[in-house]
C-alpha positions, 0 to 999 in steps of 0.5 A, spaced: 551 582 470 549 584 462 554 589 458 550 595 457 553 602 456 551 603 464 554 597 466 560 598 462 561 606 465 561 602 472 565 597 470 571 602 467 570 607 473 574 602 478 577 597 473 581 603 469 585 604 475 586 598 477 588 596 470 594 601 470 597 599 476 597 592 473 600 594 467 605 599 470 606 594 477 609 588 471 612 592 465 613 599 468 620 599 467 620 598 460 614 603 458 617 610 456 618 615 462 616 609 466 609 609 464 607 615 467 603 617 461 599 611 461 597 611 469 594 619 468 591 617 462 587 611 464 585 616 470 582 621 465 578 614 462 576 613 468 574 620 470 570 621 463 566 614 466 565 618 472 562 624 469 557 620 464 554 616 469 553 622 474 550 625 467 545 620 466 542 620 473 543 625 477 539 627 482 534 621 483 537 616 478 540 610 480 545 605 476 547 597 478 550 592 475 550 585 479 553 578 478 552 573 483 560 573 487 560 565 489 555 560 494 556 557 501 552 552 502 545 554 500 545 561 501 549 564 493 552 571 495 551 577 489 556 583 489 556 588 483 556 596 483 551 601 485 551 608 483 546 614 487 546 620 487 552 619 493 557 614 490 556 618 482 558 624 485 563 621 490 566 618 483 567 624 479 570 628 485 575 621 487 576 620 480 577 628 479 582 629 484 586 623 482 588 626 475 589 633 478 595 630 483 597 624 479 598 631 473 602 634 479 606 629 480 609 628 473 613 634 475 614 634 482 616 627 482 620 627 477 627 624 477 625 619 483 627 611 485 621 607 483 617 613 479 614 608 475 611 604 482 608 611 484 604 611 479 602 604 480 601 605 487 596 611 486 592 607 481 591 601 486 589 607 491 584 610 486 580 604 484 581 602 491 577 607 493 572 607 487 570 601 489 568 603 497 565 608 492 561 604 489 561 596 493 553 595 493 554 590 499 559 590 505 562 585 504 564 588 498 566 594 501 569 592 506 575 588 501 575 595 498 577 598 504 581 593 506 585 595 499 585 602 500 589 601 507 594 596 504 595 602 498 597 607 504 601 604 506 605 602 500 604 611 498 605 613 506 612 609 507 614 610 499 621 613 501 621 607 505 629 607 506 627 614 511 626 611 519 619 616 519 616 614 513 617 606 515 615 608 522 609 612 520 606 607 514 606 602 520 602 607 525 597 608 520 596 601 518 595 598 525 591 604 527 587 602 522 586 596 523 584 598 531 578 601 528 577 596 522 575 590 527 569 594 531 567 595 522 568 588 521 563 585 527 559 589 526 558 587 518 559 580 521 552 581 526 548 584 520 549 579 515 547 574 521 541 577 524 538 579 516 542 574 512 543 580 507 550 584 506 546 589 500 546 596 501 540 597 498 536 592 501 539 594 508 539 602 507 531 602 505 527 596 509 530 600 516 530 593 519 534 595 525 528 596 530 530 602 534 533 603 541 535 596 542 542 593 544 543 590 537 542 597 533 547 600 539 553 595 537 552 595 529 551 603 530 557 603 534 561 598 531 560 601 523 563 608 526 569 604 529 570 603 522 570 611 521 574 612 528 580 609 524 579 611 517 577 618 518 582 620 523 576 621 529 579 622 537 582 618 540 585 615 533 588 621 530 594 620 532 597 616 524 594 623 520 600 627 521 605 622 521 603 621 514 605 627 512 612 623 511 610 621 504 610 624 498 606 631 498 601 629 492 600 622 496 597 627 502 593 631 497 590 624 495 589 621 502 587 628 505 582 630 500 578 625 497 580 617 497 583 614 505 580 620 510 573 620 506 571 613 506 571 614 513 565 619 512 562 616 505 561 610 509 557 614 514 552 616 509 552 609 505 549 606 512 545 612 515 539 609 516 541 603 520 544 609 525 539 609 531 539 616 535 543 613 541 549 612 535 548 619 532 548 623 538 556 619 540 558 621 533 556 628 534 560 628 541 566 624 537 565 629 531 565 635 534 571 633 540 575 631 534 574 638 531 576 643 536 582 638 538 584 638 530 583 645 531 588 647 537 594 642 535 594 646 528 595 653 531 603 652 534 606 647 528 611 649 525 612 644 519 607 647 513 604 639 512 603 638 519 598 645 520 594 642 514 594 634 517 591 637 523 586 642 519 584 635 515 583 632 522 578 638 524 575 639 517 573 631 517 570 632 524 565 637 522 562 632 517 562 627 522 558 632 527 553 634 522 552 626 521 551 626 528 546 631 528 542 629 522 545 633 517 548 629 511 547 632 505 551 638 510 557 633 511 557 630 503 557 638 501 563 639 506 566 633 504 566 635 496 569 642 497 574 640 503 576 635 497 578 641 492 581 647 498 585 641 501 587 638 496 589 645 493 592 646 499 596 640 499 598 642 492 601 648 494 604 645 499 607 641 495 609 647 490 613 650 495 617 644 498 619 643 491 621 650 489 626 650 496 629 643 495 630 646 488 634 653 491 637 649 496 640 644 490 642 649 486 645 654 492 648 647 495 645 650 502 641 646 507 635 647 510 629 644 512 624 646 505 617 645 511 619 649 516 615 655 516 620 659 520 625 659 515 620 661 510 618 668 509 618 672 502 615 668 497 610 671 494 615 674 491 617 669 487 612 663 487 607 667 485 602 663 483 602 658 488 601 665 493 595 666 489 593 659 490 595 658 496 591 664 499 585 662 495 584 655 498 587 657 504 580 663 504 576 657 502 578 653 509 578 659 513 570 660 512 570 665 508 564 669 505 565 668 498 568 662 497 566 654 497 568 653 504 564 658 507 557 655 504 558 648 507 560 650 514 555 654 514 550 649 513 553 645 518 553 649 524 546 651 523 544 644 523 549 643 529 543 649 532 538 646 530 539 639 533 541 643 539 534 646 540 530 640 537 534 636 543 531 639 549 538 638 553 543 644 555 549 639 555 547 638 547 549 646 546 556 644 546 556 641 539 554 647 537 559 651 541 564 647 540 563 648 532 564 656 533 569 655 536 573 650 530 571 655 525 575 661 530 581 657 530 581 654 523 582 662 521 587 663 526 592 657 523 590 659 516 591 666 517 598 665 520 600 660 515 599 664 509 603 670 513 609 666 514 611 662 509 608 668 504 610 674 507 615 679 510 622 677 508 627 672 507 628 667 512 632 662 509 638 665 512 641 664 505 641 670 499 644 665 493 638 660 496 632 665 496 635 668 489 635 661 486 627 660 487 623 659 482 615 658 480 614 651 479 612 648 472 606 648 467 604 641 469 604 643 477 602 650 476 595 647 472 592 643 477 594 648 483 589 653 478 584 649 477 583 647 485 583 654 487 576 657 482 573 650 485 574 653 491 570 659 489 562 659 490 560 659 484 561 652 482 556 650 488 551 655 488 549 662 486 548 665 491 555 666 495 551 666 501 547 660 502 548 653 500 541 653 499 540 656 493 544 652 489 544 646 486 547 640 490 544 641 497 538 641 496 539 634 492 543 631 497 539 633 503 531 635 500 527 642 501 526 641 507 534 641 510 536 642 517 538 648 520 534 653 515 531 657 520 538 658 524 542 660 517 541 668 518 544 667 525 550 662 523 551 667 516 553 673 520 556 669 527 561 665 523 563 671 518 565 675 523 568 669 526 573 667 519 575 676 519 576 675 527 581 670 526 584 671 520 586 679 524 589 674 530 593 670 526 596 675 522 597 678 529 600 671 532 606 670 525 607 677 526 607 680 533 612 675 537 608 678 543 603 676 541 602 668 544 598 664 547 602 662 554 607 656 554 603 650 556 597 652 551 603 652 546 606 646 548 599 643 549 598 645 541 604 644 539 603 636 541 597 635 539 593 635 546 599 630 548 596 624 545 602 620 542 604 621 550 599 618 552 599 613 547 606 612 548 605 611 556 597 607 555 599 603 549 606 603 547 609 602 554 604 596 557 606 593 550 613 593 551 612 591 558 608 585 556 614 584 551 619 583 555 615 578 560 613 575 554 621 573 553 622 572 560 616 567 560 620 565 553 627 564 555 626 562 563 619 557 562 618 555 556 625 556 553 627 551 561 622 546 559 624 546 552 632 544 555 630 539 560 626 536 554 632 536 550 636 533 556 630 527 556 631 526 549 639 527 550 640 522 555 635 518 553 638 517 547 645 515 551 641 509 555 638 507 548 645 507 546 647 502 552 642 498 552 643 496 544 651 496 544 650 490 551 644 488 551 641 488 544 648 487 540 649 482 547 645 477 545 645 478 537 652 476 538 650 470 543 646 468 538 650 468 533 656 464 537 651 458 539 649 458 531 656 457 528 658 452 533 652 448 532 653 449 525 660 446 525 658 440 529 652 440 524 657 440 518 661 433 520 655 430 520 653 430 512 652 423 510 658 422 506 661 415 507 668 418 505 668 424 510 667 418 516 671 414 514 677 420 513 675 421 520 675 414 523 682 413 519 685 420 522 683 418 529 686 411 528 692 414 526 694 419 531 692 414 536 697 408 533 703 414 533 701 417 540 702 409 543 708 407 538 712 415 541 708 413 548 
């Protein structure tokens, strides 16, 4: 690996990051504000490399640096960093919306237990992620992917003392590694059938044979990975509880880091998809984002409606992979990146302002409960403005950003759906039209709840007591909102395809080109109908859906039951018979071995206090009385002859008294 100018840009992207949580993991403490200045600053670093490397290559550029990583037997591995048109615009939105959240929490954060580990643990995720971005082998990626869950789950149970936060760290932690397992054999059967892990070498050769078992298992295998990572049914079940963490972290997981590596590795190994595999991806896709859809329309927590929304946006870009569309699901991945994580700020904005009255009026409530909002338009101003224009963006709104990667996506969806022959492909499609409904209807309602008509709060010193949140909040929520606008992708307000970032990631020849009149007007009418029934749904209580429609929205299809009653249950019950089986099996025989050992040991005892100590004794007694019959037989003429005079002596007194 030389120390070129392109090989030290790649180098800084991911290295910056990383560097700031080592510098603020070991002597945070010590650092002025706990080092929150440095953390930002090395993610601006890092986001100027980013920016230069998409500078000098874009569109049909590439950069890579390689060193040899290590040897195993005969065989040396090489791993480095790889810049295309994906990863170089993958870097600058991932580092770009990391220094926007970490801005935004200097002043939500601020005041917090272990401010300065936050700002470490975002700087372990950012240059996590980066190196998913930029991993040049699936080796390498594969570790970095590994990292981006263990730094969730740092982030994700942050407030760990709070039961929700600890629990749903774990959820999201082993539900990723569910899906991790299908990623990690099918990275295990590349390597063994082409002896390679490298990107570039897998992508372009094509080596995979089509319609065959191995291209099936590997296919399915990698989207195991995405399942897990991108919240796809039937593994969506940990996003929502993520919301349990700070709100800047789920802007950072929902926009560009954890649920986007899921759909960024999708685009990575594209090529070694086989037809069999996309048309899975698509069904899962579009499953996943009609069902996000409907689960977001009853919620009442104001987090909770954009974690589901996240879950139905990230499934259309699954979908438009699986229909061959993956410059549609790139384009949808970057402005779902800045509306979501605008969202997510305002959100945020929000939840602050309301911890903030409630603290200054001593009230309690719940500062994310929708209900209890209501009027603050009023007074957070320009979050409103924010909120609405970010919120328009996910709506599928003409003339926002939203609009013009959604469109692209269900013209594809048509596209692939005539181009297949097959009549149950249409649902795909339908299933797409439907979400783009329903994704207005919840923005509509939310927006109508949490900004307009009055008070809900129940208390007027609380309301009085809320204010606009500061500068360095306020600026990132801003500068989110103009990038949710169309103009930053394409002149033309209408058509993705007059601009310039579709046309470089998907080529002239663009799925769904000829659908795009059809989906243009279809969709439109679509974000105006569904904003007209949300507004009608928060303002007119009649105005609902039928009670078991609510409740089957409200929880969530009833997933986390029947995860609970196919999962949970079984092993609880499994459990259970594993301590029976412990304390009644393995437990007894440990018992009956200890009794062994015990009497045993007794018996030994014995058998040496009687036998062994017995004949020692014996042994003993026979040597000293032959030793005393030896020692009168010495050799010394005086002892025989005191001996002799003795005897004689005794028996002359014994005769004379006798």
């Amino acid at each position: 690996m030389g120390t070129s100018l392109p090989t030290l840009l790649l180098l800084a992207i991911p290295l910056l990051p990383l560097l700031a949580f080592g510098l603020l993991a070991g002597f945070g403490r010590y650092l002025p504000r706990q080092g929150d200045w440095l953390a930002c600053g090395l993610t601006a670093g890092s986001f100027a490399a980013a920016l230069a490397v998409f500078a000098g290559m874009w569109p049909d550029g590439e950069w890579q640096a390689q060193a040899d990583w290590f040897h195993l037997a005969s065989h040396s591995f090489r791993a480095g960093l790889w810049a295309d048109r994906h990863a170089a615009l993958m870097g600058v939105l991932v580092t770009g919306v990391s220094l926007l959240v970490q801005l935004f929490s200097v002043g939500y954060m601020r005041g917090e237990p272990r401010y300065g580990w936050y700002f470490a643990c975002l700087g372990l995720f950012t240059g996590a992620m980066l190196g998913v971005v930029l991993a040049d082998n699936l080796f390498l990626l594969y570790a970095c992917w590994e990292l981006v869950g263990l730094s969730s789950y740092l982030l994700i149970g942050f407030w760990f003392t709070r039961p929700d936060a600890a629990v749903a760290a774990r959820n999201a932690f082993f539900i990723n590694r569910l899906g991790d397992v299908g990623f990690l054999l099918a990275l295990m059967l590349v390597f063994i059938l082409f002896g390679s892990s490298d990107l570039r070498f897998l992508t372009r050769e094509a080596l995979l044979p089509r319609n065959t078992s191995w291209s099936l298992v590997v296919g399915l295998g990698l989207f195991c990975g995405t399942v897990a990572k991108s919240a796809q049914f039937p593994l969506q079940l940990w996003l929502p509880g993520a919301m349990a963490g700070p709100t800047p972290v789920s802007a950072l997981i929902h926009a560009a880091t954890m649920v986007a590596a899921g759909v960024y590795l999708l685009l990575r190994v594209f090529p070694l998809l086989d037809v069999p595999v996309l048309t899975v991806i698509a069904a899962v896709g579009a499953v996943t984002a009609f069902m996000g859809a409907v689960a977001a329309l009853s919620q009442t927590d104001i987090k909770r409606v954009l974690a589901f929304s996240t879950i139905s946006q990230l499934g259309y870009m699954v979908m438009a992979v699986g229909v061959g569309a993956p410059g549609a699901a790139m384009l949808h991945l970057v402005t779902h990146a800045f509306f979501k994580a605008g969202l997510f700020l305002c959100a945020g904005s929000v939840i602050h302002a309301l911890h903030g009255a409630g603290h200054h009026a001593h009230a309690a409530f719940d500062a994310q409960d929708m209900r209890r909002m209501g009027g603050l338009r009023r007074k957070l101003p320009v979050t409103f403005a924010c909120y609405t224009l970010c919120g328009l963006a996910l709506a599928g709104l003409p003339l926002f950003s939203g609009f013009l990667s959604k469109d692209a996506i269900l013209a594809a969806t048509l596209d692939w759906a005539a181009g297949t022959g097959n009549g149950a492909a249409g649902v795909v499609p339908l299933l797409g039209f439907g979400s783009a409904l329903l994704t207005a209807v919840y923005v509509g309602r939310q927006l109508l709840l949490v900004f307009a008509g009055p008070s809900r709060l129940g208390h007027e010193g609380a309301y009085g007591a809320i204010t606009e949140s500061p500068a360095v909040m306020r600026g990132p929520m801003l500068l989110l909102a103009a990038l949710s606008l169309f103009l930053p992708f394409s002149f033309n307000p209408l058509d993705a395809g007059d601009g310039w970032l579709l046309p470089a990631l998907d080529g002239p020849a663009a799925p769904g080109r000829a659908w795009h009149a059809f989906t243009l007007v279809v969709s439109g009418g679509l974000a105006v109908l569904g904003l007209g029934i949300g507004y009608l749904s928060a303002r007119r209580p009649h105005f609902r859906a039928p009670a078991p429609l609510r409740a089957l929205s409200y929880r969530n299809w009833f997933l986390d039951d029947a995860f609970r009653l196919a999962v949970v249950a079984p092993g609880k019950i499994g459990a259970r018979l594993a301590r029976l089986a412990d304390q009644k099996g393995i437990d007894a025989l440990v018992n009956l071995a200890g009794v062994a050992v015990v009497v045993g040991a007794h018996l030994v005892s014995w058998l040496d206090r009687y036998v062994v100590d017995g004949a020692v004794r014996l042994v003993v007694f026979v040597t000293g009385r032959v030793g005393l019959a030896a020692r009168s037989r010495n050799g010394r003429v005086q002892t025989y002859f005191a001996v002799a005079l003795s005897v004689f002596l005794l028996a002359l007194v014994w005769l004379l008294l006798g």
